[in-house]
C-alpha positions in Angstrom: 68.5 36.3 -14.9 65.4 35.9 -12.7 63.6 32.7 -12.3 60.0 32.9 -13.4 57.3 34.5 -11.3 54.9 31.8 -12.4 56.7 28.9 -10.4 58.2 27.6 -14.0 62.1 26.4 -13.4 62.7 28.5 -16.3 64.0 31.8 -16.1 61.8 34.9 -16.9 63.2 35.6 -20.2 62.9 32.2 -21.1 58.9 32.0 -20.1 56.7 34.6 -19.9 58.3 37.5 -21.0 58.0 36.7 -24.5 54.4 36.1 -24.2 54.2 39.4 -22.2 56.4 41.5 -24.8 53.9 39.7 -27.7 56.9 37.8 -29.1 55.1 34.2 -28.4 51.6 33.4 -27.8 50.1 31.3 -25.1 49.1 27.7 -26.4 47.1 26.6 -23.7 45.1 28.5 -20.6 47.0 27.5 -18.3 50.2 29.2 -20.2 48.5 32.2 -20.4 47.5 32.1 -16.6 50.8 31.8 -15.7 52.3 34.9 -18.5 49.2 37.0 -16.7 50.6 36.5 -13.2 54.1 36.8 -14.1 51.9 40.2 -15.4 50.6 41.2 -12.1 54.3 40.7 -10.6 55.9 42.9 -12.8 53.3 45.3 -13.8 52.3 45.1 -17.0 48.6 46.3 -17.2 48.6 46.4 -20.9 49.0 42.6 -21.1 46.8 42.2 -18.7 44.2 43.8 -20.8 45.5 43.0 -24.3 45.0 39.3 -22.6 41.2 39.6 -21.2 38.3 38.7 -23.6 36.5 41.4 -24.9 33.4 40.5 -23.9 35.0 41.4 -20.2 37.4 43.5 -21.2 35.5 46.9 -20.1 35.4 45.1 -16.5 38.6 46.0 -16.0 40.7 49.6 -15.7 44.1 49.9 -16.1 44.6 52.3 -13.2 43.0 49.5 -10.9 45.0 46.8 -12.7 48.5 49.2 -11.7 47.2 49.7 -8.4 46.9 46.2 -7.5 50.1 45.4 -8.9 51.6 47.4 -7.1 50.4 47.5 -3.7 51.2 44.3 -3.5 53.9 42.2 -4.0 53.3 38.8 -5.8 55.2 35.6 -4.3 54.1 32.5 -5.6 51.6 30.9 -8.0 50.2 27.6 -7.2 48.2 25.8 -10.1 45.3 23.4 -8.2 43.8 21.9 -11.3 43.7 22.4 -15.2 41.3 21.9 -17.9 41.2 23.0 -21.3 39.4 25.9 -20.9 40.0 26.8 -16.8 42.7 26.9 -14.5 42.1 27.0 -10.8 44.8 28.8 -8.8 46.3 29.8 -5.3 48.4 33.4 -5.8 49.9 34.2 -3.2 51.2 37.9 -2.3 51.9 40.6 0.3 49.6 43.8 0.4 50.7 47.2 1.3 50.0 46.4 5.0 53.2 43.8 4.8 50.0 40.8 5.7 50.7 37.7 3.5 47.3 36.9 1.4 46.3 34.4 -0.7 43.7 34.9 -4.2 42.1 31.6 -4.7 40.5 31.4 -7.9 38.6 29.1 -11.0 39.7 31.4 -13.8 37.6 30.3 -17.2 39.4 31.3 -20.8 38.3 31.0 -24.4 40.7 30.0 -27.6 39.2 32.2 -30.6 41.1 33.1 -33.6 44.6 31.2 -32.6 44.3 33.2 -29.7 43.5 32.4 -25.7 41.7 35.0 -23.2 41.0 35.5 -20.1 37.3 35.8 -20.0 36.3 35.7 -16.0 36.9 33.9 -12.7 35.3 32.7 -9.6 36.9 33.9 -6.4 
């Protein structure tokens, strides 16, 4: 059993896998922020997309989703702050180039129909 690429103390199978498989749903933004990197880490461009509002959804390819998960390899998540609709974050990874990097960003989500999504971010 893996811990959880999110930073959670739980292991993977116990936190975002089942959000990522479809089994559970996110109950707050920053739950589905953390399922979406644990998405990155492993792979997982349909979540990724499934997860992004649909209003943005078009934004984003899935080839360009699989590329830059990966050509890089994800290390750590860092939440900075919380509201109920935005989570700013530090994700921390390795690119192709073995340099560490860091993706700081205010990522904004919307609740609609029992549902959250990703709907954009501010790098």
């Amino acid at each position: 059993m893996t811990i959880c690429y999110c930073g959670n103390h739980l292991t993977f199978e116990e936190c975002c896998q089942p959000y990522i498989k479809g089994e559970k749903k996110a109950t707050t933004a920053e739950a589905l922020m953390r399922s979406r990197f644990s998405a990155y880490a492993t792979s997982k461009a349909d979540y990724l997309i499934a997860t992004t509002h649909v209003s943005t959804r078009n934004l984003f390819k899935k080839k360009d989703i699989l590329n830059w998960c990966q050509n890089n390899h994800w290390t750590r998540l860092e939440i900075i702050e919380t509201t109920e609709n935005t989570v700013t974050f530090k994700a921390f990874y390795t690119d192709n180039h073995r340099q560490e990097q860091v993706h700081n960003e205010k990522s904004t989500f919307v609740f609609e129909n029992g549902t959250w999504f990703y709907v954009d971010g501010e790098y």
